[in-house]
N, C-alpha and C positions, 0 to 999 in steps of 0.2 A: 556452362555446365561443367562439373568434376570430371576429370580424367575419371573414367571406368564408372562414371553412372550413367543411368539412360530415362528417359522421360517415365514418370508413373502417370498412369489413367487418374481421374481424380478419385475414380471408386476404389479405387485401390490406397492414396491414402488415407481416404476417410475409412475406409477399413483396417488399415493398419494402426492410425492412428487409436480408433478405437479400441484397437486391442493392445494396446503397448502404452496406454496414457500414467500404468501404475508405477510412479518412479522410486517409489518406498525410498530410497537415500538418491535422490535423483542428484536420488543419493544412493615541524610537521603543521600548522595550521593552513588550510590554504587560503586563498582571499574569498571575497563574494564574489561570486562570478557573475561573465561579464550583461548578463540579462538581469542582474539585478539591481546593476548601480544605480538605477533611481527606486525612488523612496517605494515600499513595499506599497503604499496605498495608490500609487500610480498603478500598479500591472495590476488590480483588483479590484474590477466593478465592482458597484454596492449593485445588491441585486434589490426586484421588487419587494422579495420578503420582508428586507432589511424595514420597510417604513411601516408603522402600523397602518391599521384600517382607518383610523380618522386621520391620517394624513401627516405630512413629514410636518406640521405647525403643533404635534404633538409633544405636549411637554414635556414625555418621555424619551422622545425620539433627538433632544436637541443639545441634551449632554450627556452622554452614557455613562460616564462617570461621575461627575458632580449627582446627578439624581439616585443613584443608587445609596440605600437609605431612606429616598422620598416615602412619605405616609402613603398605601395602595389599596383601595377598597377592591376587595378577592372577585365582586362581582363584575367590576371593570374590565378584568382580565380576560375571559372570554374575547374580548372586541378587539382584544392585539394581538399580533401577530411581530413574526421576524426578531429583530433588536430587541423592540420597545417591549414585547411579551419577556425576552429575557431579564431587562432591568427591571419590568414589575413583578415577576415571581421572585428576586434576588431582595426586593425590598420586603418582603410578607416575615412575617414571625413565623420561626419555626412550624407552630403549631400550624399557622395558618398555610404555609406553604407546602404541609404533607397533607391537609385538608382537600386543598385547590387538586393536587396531583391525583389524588383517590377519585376525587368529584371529575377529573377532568383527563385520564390517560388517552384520551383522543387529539386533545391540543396540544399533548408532547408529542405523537406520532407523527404531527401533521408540521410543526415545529422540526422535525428531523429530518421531516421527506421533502421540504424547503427552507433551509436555514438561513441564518444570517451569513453577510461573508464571512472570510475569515479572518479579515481587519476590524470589523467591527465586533466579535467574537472574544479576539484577542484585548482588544480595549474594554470592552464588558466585562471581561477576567481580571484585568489587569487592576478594574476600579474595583474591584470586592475586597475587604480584609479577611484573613484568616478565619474567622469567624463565620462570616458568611460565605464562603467559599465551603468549610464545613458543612452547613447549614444545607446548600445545594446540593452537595456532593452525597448528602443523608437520604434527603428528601427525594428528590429526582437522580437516582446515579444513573440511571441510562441515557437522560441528559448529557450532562455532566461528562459521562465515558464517550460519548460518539458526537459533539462538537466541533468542526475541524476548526482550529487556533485556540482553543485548550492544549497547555502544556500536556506531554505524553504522560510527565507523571500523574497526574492528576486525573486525567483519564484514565490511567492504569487501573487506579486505585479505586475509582469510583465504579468500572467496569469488573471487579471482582467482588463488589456487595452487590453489582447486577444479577452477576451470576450466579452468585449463591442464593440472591432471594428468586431466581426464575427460576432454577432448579427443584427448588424446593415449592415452588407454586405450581409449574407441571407434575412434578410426581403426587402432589394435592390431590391434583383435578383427577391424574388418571388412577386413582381410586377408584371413581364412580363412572368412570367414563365410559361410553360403549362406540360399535360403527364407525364412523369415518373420524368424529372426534377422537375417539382415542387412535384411531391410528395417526392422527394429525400430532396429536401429543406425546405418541411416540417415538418420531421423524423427528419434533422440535426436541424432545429431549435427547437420543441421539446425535444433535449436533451439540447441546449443552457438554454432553460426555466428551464428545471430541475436543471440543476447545477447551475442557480443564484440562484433557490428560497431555494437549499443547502448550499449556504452562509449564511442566513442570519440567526443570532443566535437566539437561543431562549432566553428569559425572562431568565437572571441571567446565561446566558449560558458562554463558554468562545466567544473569536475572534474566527474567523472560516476562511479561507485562500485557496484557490485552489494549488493546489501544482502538480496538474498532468491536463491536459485539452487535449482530440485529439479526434475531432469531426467524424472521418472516420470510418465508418459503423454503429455499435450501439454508439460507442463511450468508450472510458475509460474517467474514471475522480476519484481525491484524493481530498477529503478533510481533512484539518490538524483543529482541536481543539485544542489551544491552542499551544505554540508556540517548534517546533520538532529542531528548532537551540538549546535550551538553558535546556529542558525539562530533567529531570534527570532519569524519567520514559517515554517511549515511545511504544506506544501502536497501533500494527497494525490490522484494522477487516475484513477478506476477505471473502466474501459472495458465494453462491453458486448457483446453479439453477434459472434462471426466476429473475435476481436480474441487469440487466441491469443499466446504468447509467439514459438512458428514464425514465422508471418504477421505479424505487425505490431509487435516489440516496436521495431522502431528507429522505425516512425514515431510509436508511444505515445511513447519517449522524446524525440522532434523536438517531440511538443506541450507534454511538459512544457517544457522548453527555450524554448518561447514562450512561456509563459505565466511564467516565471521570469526573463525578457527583458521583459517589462511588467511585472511587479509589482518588479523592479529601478528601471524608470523611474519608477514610482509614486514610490516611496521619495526617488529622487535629487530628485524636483521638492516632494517635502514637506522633505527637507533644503534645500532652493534657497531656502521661504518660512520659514525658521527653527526648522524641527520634529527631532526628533532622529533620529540614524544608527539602521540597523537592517539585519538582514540578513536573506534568505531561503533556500531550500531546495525543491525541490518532489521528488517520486516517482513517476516513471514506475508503478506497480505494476499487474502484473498476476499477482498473485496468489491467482488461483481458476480453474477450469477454465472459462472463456469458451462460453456456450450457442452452437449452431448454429440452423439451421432445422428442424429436427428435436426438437432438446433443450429450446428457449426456450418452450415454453408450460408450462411447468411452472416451479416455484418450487425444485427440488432444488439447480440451481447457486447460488440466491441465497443460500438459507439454509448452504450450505457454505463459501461465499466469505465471509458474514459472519461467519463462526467466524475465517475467517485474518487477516480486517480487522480484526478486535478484538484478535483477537492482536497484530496488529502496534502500532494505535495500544497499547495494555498495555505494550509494550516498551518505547516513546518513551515511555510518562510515567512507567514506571518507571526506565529510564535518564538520564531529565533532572533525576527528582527536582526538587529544592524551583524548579531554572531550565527553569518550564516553557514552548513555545514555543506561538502561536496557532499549532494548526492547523484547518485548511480541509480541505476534501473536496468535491471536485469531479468528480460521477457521469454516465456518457452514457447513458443508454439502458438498457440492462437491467444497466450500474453503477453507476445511480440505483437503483434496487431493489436491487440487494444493497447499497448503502449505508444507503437506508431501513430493512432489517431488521436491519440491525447494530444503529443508532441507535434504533430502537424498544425493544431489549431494555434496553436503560441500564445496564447492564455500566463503560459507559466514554463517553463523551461529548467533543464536537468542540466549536471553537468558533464553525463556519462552515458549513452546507452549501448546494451550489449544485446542481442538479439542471437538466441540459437534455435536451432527447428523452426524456423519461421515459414509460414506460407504466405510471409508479405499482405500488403495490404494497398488502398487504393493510391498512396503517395507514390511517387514512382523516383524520388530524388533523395541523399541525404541531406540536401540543404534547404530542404525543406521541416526541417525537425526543429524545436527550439532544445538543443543540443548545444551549450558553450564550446567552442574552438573545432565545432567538424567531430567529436568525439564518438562517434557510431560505430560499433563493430558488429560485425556479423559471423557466428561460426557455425561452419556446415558439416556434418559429419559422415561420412558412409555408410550407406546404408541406411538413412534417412530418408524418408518418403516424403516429408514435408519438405524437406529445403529446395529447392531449382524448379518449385513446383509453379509460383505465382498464383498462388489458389487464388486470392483474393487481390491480384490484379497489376502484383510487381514481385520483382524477386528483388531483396534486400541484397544478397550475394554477388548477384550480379556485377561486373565492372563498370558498367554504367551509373549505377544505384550511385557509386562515391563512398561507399562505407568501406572502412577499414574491415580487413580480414581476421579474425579470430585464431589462434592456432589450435588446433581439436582433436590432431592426429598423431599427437602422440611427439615429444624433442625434448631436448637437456634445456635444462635454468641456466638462464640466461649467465646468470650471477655464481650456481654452485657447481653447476656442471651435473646436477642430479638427473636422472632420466625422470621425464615426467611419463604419464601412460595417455595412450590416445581415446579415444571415446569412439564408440559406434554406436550405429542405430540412433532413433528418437531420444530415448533416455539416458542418455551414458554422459552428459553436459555438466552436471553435477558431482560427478564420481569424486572424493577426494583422492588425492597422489596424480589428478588426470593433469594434464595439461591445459584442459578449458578452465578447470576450477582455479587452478594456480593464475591465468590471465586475469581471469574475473577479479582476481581479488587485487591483481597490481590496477588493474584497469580502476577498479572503485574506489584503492587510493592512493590515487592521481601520479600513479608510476608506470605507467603504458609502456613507457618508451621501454620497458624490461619486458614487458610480451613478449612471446612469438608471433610470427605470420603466418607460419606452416611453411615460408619459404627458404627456412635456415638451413 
């Protein structure tokens, strides 16, 4: 426990938290690391979806690439699934291929709510020419945008004709609409609003690119700062409580933005003392349904969320192949828990995680994380009702836990001697000019050892 804190009741942070969850600004290459040195197709089951329904003797199913092109009767298609349904919609002509999508938007849904991995995903991409990659990206963009091992550009790109043509098909509907549908289609358009007005960058900010979009119930949605194909740093920020795609994606996307805004300066001032150029990337993402005060005592959202989180990192390091980038993962609060239970399964491994507000979760070790070199920090602030709490059945903070300490409370740069500011409370973790923000951003690329601990 913190010098000058003292136990909170649980009701007491589930109430606090609920009321302080609005963080409005809550707010050089390095190698592969070292979980990835065997080949991407090693750490990545082919899942069941991957083979169609007539069985992996399918002759769609037996080159992914050479068969793309093959001649595809559209009736066929119904009876595949996974891979084999993507390489036979990639083969159809145009026309035929925007036919199938109209006659059949139930076996895209069901195609996204079980996909293929993300090895065979990326090999499906990889065998398409220009052409037909067009062709897909027309006909199905919502496809196309939310595939994890699709390039992010391409995603980006195909996830902005998404959203301009669902935009424009909700406000259709709610012309005539009455009762619970329209308020259905109010809610979904509401989150449409949010995530355009999260694209658009700020003054001096980087591109900004959708990279995840799916409109169905609160909504998930990812936004990318700057570009996660080529990025040599890549920075992931998963939010926690009351932090909706509706409600807060444009201020999620404002903190990544600061935090992409110092780990740029980080860089520029390692290039200044003769270190090499490098670039970053960060993600807005909120891609799982965000707990309320209702929902957050339980562990259902976390372990859902880390289903989609693994998916996504599976994309990135299936899509970068052998140029793979450090990423970071940097969790608030009960996005610290769903990050933890990702990372415990070891599925797929990060190179970085940072953990602030946490109220832990059921791991109780850091070496139990698929985390490269022990790279886990934790930072606890004052005044924080979640941290020292163990809600959910370990305290990360702890000295036992093994994770590196965060510094949060405020000290000078390491490097300029600048006073950094401290943070308080649940939300203060983000703050630019703080001292956590400034860590975060050496920590995600791969300059720790210039942190603070708090113990300077």
């Amino acid at each position: 426990m913190r010098e000058g804190t003292y136990p909170v009741l649980l009701f007491d942070v589930a109430a606090v938290l609920a009321t302080s969850l609005t963080l409005g600004r809550v707010s050089e290459l390095s190698g592969v690391p070292e979980f990835a040195a065997t080949s991407i197709a090693d750490v990545m089951p082919t899942r069941v979806s991957d083979v169609p329904a007539g069985g992996a003797s399918s002759p769609l199913w037996l080159d992914l690439s050479a068969r793309v092109g093959t001649s595809v009767d559209v009736a066929t298609l119904p009876t595949l699934r996974g891979a084999g349904l993507l390489v036979g919609m990639s083969s159809l002509s145009p026309g035929d291929l925007s036919t199938f999508a109209a006659a059949h938007p139930g076996q895209i849904d069901a195609l996204l709510s079980s996909p293929p991995s993300s090895t065979a995903v990326t090999e499906w991409w990889a065998g398409l020419d220009a052409d037909r990659r067009a062709t897909m990206a027309g006909a199905v963009p919502q496809l196309v945008g939310n595939l994890d091992g699709v390039p992010a550009r391409e995603r980006g790109l195909a996830n902005r004709r998404y959203l301009a043509h669902t935009v424009a098909e909700v406000t259709d509907a709610l012309a005539t609409a009455t009762g619970p549908e329209r308020i259905r289609l109010e809610g979904e358009l509401a989150v449409l609003h949010q995530v355009r007005d999260a694209l658009r960058p700020n003054e001096d900010g980087p591109r900004r690119s959708l990279i995840l979009l799916d409109t169905a119930a609160g909504g998930r949605a990812a936004i990318a700062l700057g570009n996660p194909d080529t990025a040599d740093y890549l920075s992931y920020l998963v939010p926690g409580m009351n932090y909706g795609v509706r409600e807060q994606l444009v201020n999620w996307a404002t903190t990544a933005d600061d935090l992409y805004a110092e780990q740029r300066a980080v860089l520029a001032r390692r290039v200044a003392h003769g270190g090499p150029r490098a670039t970053v990337a960060t993600i807005a993402w909120i891609g799982y349904e965000t707990p309320d005060l209702f929902s957050v005592g339980g562990l259902d959202r976390a372990e859902a969320g880390a289903d989609f989180l693994e998916d996504s990192w599976l994309g990135v390091r299936s899509a970068r192949g052998a140029e793979q980038p450090y990423i970071s993962v940097f969790g608030h609060s009960y996005g610290s828990t769903v990050s933890l239970v990702a990372l415990a399964r070891g599925l797929v491994g990060v190179d970085a995680l940072v953990m602030v507000g946490s109220p832990g979760s059921g791991i109780q070790s850091a070496a139990e994380l698929a985390v490269a070199g022990g790279n886990v920090y934790v930072g606890e602030a004052d005044w924080d009702p979640a941290v020292n709490s163990a809600f959910f059945g370990s305290d990360p903070g702890a000295a036992s836990y093994g994770a590196h300490t965060l510094g949060v409370d405020g000290a000078r740069d390491r490097v300029t001697g600048a006073w950094l500011d401290g943070a308080l409370g649940h939300n203060g973790y983000f703050t630019p000019g703080s001292e956590s923000l400034h860590n975060m951003a050496l920590i995600g690329t791969d300059n720790a050892k210039l942190a603070t601990s708090g113990s300077e």
